[in-house]
N, C-alpha and C positions, 0 to 999 in steps of 0.2 A: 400341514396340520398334524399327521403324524408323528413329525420332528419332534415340534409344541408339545403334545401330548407327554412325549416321552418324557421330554428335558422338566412338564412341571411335575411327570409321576417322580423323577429322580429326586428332582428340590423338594419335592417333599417328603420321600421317605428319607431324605437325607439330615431336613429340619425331625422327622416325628425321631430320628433314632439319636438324636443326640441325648446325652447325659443330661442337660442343664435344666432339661423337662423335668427330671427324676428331682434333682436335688432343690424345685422351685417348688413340686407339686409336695416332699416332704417335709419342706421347711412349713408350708400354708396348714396343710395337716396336723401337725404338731402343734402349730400356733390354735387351730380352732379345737385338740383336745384339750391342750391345758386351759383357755378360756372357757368350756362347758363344762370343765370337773371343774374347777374355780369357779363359777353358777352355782352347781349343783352341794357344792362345799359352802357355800353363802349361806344357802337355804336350810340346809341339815344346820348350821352353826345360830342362825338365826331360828331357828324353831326350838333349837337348845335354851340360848337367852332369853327367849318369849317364856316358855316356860317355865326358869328358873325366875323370872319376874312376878311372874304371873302369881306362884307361893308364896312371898312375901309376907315376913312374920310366922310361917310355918319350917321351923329351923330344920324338924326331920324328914319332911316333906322336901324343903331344898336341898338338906345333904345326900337324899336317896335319888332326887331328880341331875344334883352335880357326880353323883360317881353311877349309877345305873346307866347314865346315856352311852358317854363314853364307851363304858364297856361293855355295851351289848352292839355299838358299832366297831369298837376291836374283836368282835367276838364274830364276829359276820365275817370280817375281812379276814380274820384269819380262818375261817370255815372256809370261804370263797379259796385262798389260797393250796390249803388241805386237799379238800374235796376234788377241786379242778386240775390245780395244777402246782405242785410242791416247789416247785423251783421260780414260781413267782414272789416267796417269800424274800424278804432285805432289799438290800439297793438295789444289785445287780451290776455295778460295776465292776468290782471284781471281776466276775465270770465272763460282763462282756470284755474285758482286758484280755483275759484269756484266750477269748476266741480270735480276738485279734492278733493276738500272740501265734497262732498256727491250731492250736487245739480244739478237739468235738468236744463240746460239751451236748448233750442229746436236749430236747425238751426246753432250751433257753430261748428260743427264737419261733416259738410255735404258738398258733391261733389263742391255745386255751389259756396258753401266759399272757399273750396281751390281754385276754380276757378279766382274767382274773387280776391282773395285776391293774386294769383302770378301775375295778368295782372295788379291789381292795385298796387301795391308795384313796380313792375317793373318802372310803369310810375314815381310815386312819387321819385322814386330814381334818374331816369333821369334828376331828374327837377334841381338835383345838391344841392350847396350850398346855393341857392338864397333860395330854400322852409327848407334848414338844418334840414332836417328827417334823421331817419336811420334805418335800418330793422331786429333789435335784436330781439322787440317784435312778432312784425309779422312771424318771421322765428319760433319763440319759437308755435305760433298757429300753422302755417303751420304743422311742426313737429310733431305738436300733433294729428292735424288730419289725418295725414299719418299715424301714429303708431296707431290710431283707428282703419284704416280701416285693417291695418295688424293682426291687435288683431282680427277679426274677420274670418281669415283665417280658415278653420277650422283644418287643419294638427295643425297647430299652438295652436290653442286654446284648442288642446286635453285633457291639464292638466287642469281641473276643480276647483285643489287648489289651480290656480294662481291669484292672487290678479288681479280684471279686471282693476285698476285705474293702477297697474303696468307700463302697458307699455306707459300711460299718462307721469308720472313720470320719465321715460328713454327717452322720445321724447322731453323732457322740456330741458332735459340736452344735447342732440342731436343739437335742437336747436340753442344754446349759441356756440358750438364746430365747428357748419359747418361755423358760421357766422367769427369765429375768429382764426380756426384752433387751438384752444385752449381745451384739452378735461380736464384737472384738475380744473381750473373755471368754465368751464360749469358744472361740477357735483356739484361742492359748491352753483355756482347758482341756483341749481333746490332743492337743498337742502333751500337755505335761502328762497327764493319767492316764490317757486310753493307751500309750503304746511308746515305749524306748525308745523306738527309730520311727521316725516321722517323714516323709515321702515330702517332695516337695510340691510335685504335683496335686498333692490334697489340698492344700492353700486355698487356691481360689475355689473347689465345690466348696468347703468346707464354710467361705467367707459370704457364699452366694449363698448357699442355705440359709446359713445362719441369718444374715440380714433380711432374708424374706423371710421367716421365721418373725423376726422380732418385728419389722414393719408391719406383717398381721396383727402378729399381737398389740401394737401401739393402737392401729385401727379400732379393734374389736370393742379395744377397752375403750376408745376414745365416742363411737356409735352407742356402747350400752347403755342401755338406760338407766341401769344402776350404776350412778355415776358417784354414789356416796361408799359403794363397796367394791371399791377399785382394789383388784390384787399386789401384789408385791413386786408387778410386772412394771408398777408406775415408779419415776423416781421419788426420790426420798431428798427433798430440797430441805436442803442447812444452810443456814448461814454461817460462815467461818471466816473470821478473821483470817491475815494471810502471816504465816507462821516466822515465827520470829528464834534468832542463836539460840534462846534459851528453850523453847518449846521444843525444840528440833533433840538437845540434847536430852533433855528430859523425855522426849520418845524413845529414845536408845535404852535407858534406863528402865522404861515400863515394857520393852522387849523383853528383856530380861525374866520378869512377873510373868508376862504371857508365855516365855520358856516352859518358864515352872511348869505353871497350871496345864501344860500341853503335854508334860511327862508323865504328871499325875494322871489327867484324863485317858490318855493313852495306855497306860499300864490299868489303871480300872478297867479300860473298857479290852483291855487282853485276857486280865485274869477272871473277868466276868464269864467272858468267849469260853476261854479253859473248864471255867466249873459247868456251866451249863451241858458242857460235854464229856466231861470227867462222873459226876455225880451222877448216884447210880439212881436215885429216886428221881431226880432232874430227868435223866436220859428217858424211864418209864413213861414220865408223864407228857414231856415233847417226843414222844414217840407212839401215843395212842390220846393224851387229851390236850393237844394243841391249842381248841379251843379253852376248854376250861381254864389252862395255866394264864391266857392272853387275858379271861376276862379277870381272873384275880387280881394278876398283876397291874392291867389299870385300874381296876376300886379303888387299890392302895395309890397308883399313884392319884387318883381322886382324890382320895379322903387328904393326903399328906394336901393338896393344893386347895381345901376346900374354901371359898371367900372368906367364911363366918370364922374361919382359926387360922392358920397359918398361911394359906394363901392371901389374907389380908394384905398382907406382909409382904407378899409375892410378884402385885400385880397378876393377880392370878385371873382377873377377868380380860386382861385383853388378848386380841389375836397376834398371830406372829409379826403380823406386819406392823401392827399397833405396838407390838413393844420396840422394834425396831425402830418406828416411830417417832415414837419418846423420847429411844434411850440418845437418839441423835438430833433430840433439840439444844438449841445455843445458853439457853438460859439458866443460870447457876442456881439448881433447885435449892441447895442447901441455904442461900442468900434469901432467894425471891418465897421459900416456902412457910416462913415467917407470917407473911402478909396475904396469903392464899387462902381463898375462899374453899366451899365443898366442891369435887369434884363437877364440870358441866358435862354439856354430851357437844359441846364444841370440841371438834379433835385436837383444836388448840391446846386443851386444858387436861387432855389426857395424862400426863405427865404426873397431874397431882395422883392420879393411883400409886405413882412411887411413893409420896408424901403423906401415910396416912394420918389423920388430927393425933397432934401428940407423941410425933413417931421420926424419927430421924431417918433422914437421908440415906446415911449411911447403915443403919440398921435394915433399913431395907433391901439395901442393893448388896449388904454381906449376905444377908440370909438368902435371897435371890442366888448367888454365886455359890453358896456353901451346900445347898438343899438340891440346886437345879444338875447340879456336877454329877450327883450319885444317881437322882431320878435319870438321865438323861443317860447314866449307864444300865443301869435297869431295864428302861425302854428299848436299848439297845437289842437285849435278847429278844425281844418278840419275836415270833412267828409270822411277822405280817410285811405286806409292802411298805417300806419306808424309806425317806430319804434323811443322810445323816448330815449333809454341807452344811443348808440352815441352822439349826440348833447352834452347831459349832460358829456360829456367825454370829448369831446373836447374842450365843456367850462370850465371845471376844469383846461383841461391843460392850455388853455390861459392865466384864473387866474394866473398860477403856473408862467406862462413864466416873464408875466406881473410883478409876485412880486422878481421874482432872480432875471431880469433885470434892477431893483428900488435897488435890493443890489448890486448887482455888479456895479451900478452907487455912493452908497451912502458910500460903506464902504472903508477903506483907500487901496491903491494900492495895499499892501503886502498881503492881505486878500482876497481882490476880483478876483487878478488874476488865484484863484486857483476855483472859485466859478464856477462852470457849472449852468447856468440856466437851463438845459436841464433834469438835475437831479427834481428841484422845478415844471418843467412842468407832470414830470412823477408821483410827489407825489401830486400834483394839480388833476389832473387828477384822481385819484384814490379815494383821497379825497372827492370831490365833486360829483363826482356818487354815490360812495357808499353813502353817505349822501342822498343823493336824493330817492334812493333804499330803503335804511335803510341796507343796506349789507358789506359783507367785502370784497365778491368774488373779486370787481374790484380792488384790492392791487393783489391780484394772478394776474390778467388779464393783469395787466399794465407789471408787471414783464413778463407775458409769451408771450406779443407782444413784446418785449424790447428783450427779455433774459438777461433782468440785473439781478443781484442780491449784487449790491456795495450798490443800494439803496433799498434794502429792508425793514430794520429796519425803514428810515423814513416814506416811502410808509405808512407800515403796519401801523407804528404810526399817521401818518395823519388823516387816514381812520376812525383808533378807536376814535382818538378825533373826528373829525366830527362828526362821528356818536353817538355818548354819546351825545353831546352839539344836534345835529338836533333830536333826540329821547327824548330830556328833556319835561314834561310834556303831555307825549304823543301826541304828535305831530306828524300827520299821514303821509306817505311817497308817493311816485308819486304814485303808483299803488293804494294805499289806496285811494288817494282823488279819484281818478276815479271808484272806488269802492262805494265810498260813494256817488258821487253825482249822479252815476248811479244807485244806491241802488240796486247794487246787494249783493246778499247771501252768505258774507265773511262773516265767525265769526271773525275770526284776526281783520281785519278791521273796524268790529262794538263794539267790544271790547276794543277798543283802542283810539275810536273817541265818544262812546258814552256813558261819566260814569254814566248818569241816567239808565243805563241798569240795574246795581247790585239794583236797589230800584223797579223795574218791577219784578213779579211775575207773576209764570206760570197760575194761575187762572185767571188773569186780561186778559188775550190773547189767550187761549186756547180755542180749536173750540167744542163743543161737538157732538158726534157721537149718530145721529139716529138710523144708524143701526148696528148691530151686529150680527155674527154668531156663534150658538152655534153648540159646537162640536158635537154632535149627530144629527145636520141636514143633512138632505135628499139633494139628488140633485134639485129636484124640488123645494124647499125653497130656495137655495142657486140663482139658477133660477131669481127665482120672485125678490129677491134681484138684482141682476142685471140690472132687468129689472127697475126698480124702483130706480134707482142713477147712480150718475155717477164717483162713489168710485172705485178707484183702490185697494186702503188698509184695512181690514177689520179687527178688533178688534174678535178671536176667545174665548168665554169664556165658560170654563164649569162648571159644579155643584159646584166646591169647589173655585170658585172663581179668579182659574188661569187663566191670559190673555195671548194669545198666537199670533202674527201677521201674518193673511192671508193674500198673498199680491199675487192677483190671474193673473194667468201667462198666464192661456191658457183655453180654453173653451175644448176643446179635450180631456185634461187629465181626464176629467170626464166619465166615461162610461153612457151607457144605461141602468144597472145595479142597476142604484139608489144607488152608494155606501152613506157611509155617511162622512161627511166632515174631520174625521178623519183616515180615511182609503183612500184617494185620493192621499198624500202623498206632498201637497203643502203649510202646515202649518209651518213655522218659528217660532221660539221660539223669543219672545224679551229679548235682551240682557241686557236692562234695563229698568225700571218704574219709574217715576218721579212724584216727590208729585205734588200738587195745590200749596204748599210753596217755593216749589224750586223757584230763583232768574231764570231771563233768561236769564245775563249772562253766568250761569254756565249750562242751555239746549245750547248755545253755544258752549260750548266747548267740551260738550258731543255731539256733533253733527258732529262740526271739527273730533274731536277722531275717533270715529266709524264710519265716513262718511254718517249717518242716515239720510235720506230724512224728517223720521217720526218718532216719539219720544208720546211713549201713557203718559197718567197722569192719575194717580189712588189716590185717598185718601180711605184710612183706607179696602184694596184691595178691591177697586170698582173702575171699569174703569169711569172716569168725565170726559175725550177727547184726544182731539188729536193734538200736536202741528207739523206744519208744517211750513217750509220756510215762506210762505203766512203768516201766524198769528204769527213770529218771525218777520216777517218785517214788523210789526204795528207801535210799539211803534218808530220805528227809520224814517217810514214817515210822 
């Protein structure tokens, strides 16, 4: 009995300590927050429409009730942000890139940010189409600090050989799968953006996550009983013809377009970045009325979207998902809009918002694309949680819709009748994200919201052209510019934006180390050392010259004993030395690799210092 006992206490701490608990119980989590912010998004969004209903025939009553909501729910979210926790503000990709990269960032993976970052996402979501955010990014941090705090578990954390950025790396992918119910592009996308080098071993948590992720989410959505205001999490069923020589090359052709538009997009939304941090009144006012500048900024972008003017024109009343919707139905608006009745509240008939009486097709989907480019940079600058992928998806599909529907107008009967615009919207889409990204994932993504696959070939081929032509000359991607003009501590991204690196050398920026501990010191020496810096990492050398990295952990582990520093048992070997000649480019990418905080530099084996993040990011501000 005994025996028994033992072998079933073994089996089971041997079942409670495994991983796959961690990355089943984060995927389920994730899956039931984005389903109850998506509720509670419903209800703020629908109290909105109740309302602006309800005025009817009261024009400034409605205009006050479409631009006050919005921005006293951006004005929350960005309070909530401020107030609590500043570093909940934007996507958060970036930074978590960074952390993954080897780098502290302080304050990104702490209680008050996921606090703040679901109450202020929640709000910013609510605010609709008018503010056209979406919460890719933000879900992908959120996730991440959830799989933090579960990495910390200690059942969990038993295996000591587990890589600790591990379950960063599965939460990245988690992320992407709850938002989209998608678990094969969320893994490609944690693969492309979250990190350079990609472990092979993350694969399957990364795939196990993510599909219990997305299977909650299928459930949740499939039990609710709000089964008419199903999120963006459901697919998006087209019909599509299956693509024929000519469609195929005429997709190559509207790569090209969606190039364009993604050079354009991309530099607005750099030099936006730039002023907002340049400008010295700009800087005053996100720097003491955070709130204030958040609610101006969406009044206007209000007032610019408001039904009764311009947003007429806009589709300005439907939700994200709704315009996505739309923009990927089969049927040739500019043909069938002729014979079209007033819009219904069949979501069938949604579409005619594009069409309004007396108004062209394409008048509408120009100004849509013309108007939503600069709003969508605009909004960019906010102070608040938000995710930027969707927008960019939606804008691609526009493009997409925008340019089948220019074909199916311009090419001869025989031709066009067979032509789906709905197809051009799904490689548009795919297209111009991924451009935007710099990735490929959104060709999987668009396929696995759709469940097409008649268009795959163009999709896929879109996407690569985009991305070859928006990648030429290295030309940095959304996440990059935000990297760089936040100057945080992306190798990738400094890499790639800053070719005077390769001509910077490690001697011209390296910090040199006053102190140093030699291996046969005493506790009391090691002591006084402490007492006198304020070094966490410490350069251990002995007699013949070898540099070993002490990077001290705990005061405790020291006895009373006076061991000596060799026998304490907290010495790190370094895994690499880097000359005074090395380029610092390539301490970049040894930095990325190994995920190194700290990287020593020796000429001719003598330690000359120490390079860190800090003194890597000289030469780039």
């Amino acid at each position: 009995p005994d025996e028994c006992m033992v072998f079933m206490q073994r089996a089971v701490s041997s079942v409670l300590g495994l991983h796959w608990i961690c990355y089943v119980t984060l995927g389920v989590l994730m899956a039931l927050v984005s389903f109850f912010m998506d509720l509670a998004v419903s209800k703020l969004t629908r109290a909105h429409t109740w309302l602006y209903e309800g005025l009817h025939g009261h024009v400034l009553l409605q205009y006050l009730c479409w631009t006050l909501y919005p921005s006293f729910l951006c004005a929350v979210a960005c309070g909530f942000s401020f107030n609590i926790c500043p570093s909940s503000a934007g996507s958060g990709i970036p930074e978590v890139r960074c952390i993954l990269s080897g780098a502290e960032l302080p304050d990104y993976l702490t209680v008050s940010n996921l606090f703040a970052k679901v109450v202020g996402l929640t709000c910013v979501l609510a605010s609709g189409t008018t503010v056209f955010l979406g919460k890719v990014g933000p879900f992908v941090h959120l996730s991440t600090m959830m799989g933090a705090y579960l990495q910390r578990i200690p059942v969990i954390n038993a295996n000591k050989a587990k890589s600790p950025v591990g379950m960063l790396v599965v939460a990245a992918a988690v992320g992407v799968a709850s938002c989209f119910s998608a678990p094969v592009s969320g893994v490609l996308f944690s693969v492309e953006v979250m990190g350079s080098h990609y472990a092979v071993r993350d694969y399957l948590p990364c795939f196990l996550a993510a599909a219990c992720g997305a299977l909650t989410s299928h459930l949740l959505t499939i039990f609710s009983r709000e089964k008419g205001e199903q999120t963006v999490q459901a697919l998006f069923k087209t019909i599509c013809l299956a693509s024929r020589t000519h469609s195929t090359l005429i997709t190559v052709c509207h790569s090209l377009f969606h190039s364009l538009s993604v050079c354009i997009y991309l530099f607005s939304h750099q030099w936006a970045l730039r002023f907002t941090r340049t400008n010295k009144l700009l800087i005053r006012i996100l720097a003491n009325q955070k709130v204030l500048y958040s609610g101006i900024v969406v009044f206007f972008l209000a007032s610019v979207t408001f039904p009764l003017s311009a947003g007429n024109f806009m589709a300005a009343k439907l939700s994200m998902k709704q315009l996505l919707f739309t923009l990927l139905d089969q049927k040739q608006w500019q043909a069938v809009s002729q014979n079209a009745s007033a819009p219904e509240d069949n979501p069938e008939a949604l579409w005619q918002m594009w069409c309004p009486p007396g108004t062209s097709v394409f008048l509408t989907l120009g100004l849509f694309l013309l108007l939503k480019l600069w709003l969508l940079v605009l909004s960019c600058t906010l102070p608040v949680p938000a995710g930027y992928f969707m927008p960019a998806f939606i804008y691609g599909a526009a493009i997409g819709r925008f340019l089948g529907e220019l074909l199916a107008y311009i090419l001869p009967h025989g031709m066009s009748r067979h032509l789906n615009p709905g197809g051009y919207t799904l490689a548009g889409a795919a297209a111009f994200s991924g451009a935007v990204t710099h990735t490929l994932s959104p060709a999987l993504l668009a396929l696995e919201l759709t469940g097409q696959r008649t268009h795959a070939v163009p999709v896929l081929l879109a996407t690569l052209i985009a991305n070859m032509l928006t990648r030429a000359r290295n030309r940095p991607s959304f996440y990059d510019n935000i990297a760089i003009v936040k100057k945080l501590p992306h190798p990738p991204s400094l890499i790639r934006t800053c070719p005077r690196l390769s001509t910077v050398l490690l001697g011209q920026v390296l910090r040199p180390l006053d102190a140093v501990v030699a291996r046969e010191e005493g506790l009391m020496g090691v002591q006084q050392l402490l007492e006198s810096t304020s070094e966490t990492v410490f350069a251990v050398v002995d007699s013949h010259g070898e540099i070993n990295c002490f990077r001290w952990l705990n005061i405790c582990f020291l006895q009373s004993t006076n061991p000596q520093v060799e026998d304490v048992g907290i010495i790190k070997t370094v895994k690499i030395h880097l000359s005074a000649e090395t380029p610092l480019k390539q301490a970049y990418a040894i930095m990325g690799v190994l995920r190194e905080t700290h990287l020593f530099v020796t000429d001719k084996g003598r330690l000359s210092g120490i390079i860190t993040w800090t003194e890597s990011m000289a030469p780039v501000k």
